[in-house]
C-alpha positions in Angstrom: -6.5 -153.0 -97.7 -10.1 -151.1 -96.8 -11.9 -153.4 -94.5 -15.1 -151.5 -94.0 -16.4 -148.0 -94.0 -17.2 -145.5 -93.5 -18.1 -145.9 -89.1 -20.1 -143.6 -87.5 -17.6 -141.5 -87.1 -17.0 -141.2 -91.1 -13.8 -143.4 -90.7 -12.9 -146.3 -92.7 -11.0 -149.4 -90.9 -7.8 -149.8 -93.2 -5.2 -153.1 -93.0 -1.8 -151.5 -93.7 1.9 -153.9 -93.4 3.9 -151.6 -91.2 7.5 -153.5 -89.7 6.5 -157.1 -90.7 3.2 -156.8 -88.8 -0.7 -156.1 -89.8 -1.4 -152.7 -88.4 -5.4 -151.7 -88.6 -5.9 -147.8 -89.0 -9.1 -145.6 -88.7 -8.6 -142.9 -91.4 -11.0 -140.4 -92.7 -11.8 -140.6 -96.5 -9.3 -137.6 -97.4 -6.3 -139.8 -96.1 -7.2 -142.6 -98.0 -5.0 -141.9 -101.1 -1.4 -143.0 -100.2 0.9 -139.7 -100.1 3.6 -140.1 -103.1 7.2 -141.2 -101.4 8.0 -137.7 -102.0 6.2 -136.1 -100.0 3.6 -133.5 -101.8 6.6 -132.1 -103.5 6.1 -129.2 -105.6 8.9 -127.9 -108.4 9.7 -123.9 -108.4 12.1 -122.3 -111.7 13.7 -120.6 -113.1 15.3 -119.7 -109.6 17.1 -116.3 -109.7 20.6 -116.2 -108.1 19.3 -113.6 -105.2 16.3 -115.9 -104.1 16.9 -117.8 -100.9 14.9 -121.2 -99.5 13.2 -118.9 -97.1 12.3 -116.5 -100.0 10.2 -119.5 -101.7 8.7 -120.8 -98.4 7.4 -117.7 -97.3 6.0 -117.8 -101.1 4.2 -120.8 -100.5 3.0 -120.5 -96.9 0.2 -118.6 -97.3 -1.4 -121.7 -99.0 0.0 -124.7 -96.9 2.4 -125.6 -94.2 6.1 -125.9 -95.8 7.5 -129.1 -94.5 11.1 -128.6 -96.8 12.8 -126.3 -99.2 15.8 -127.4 -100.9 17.5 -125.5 -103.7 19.1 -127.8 -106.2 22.8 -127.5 -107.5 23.5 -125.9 -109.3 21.2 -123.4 -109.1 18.2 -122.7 -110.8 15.8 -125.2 -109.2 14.0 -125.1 -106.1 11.7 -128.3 -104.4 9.4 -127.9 -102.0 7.8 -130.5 -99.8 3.9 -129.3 -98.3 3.1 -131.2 -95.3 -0.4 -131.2 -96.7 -2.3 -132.6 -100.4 -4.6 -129.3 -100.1 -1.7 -126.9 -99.2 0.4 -128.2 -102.5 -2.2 -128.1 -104.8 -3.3 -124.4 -103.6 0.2 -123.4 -104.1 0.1 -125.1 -107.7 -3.3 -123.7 -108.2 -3.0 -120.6 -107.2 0.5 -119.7 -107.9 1.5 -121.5 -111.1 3.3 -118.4 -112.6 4.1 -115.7 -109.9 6.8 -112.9 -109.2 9.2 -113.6 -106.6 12.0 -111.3 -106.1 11.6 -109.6 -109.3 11.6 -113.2 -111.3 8.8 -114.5 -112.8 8.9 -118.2 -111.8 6.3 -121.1 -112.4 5.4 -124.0 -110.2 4.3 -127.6 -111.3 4.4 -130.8 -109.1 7.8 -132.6 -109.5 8.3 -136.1 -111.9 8.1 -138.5 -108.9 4.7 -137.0 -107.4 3.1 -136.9 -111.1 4.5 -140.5 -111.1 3.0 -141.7 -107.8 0.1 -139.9 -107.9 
């Protein structure tokens, strides 16, 4: 629940429930919009057979800190969790139908982020 904002510092007071107690946070405007239970989790395929988690996160880093890579089974699939809103939607921005490894591979955000966001 906002309380008031923005202070002089551009912050706006915040109520949040946290462990059965009322917790009051000062959070700048961009953190205002709840992160989806995800994570900022981004969806990479087709995934060839010789492309590794590292392969995709060095990919992606360029645009945003890489907080998790995890290739599905089987195959085919990768998701990737940006520690940041801006770095996963500069990855999806920027790379939403790229080479890597020879394989021409598209990103989109995942069904639970579209959900929750």
């Amino acid at each position: 629940i906002v309380i008031e904002g923005p202070n002089d510092k551009g912050r706006w007071e915040v109520q949040v429930d946290y462990q059965c107690e009322t917790k009051t946070l000062s959070l700048l405007e961009s953190n205002l919009q709840p992160k989806p239970s995800c994570g900022w989790e981004l969806v990479i395929a087709p995934i060839g057979l010789g492309i590794k988690e590292t392969d995709v996160s060095q990919a992606l880093t360029p645009h945003g800190r890489v907080r998790h890579v995890k290739m599905t089974n089987p195959p085919g699939v990768c998701l990737v969790e940006m520690a940041l809103k801006e770095g996963a939607e500069a990855a999806f921005n920027n790379l939403r139908h790229f080479e890597l490894k020879g394989t021409q591979v598209s990103v989109d955000w995942s069904t639970m982020a579209k959900t929750e966001m």
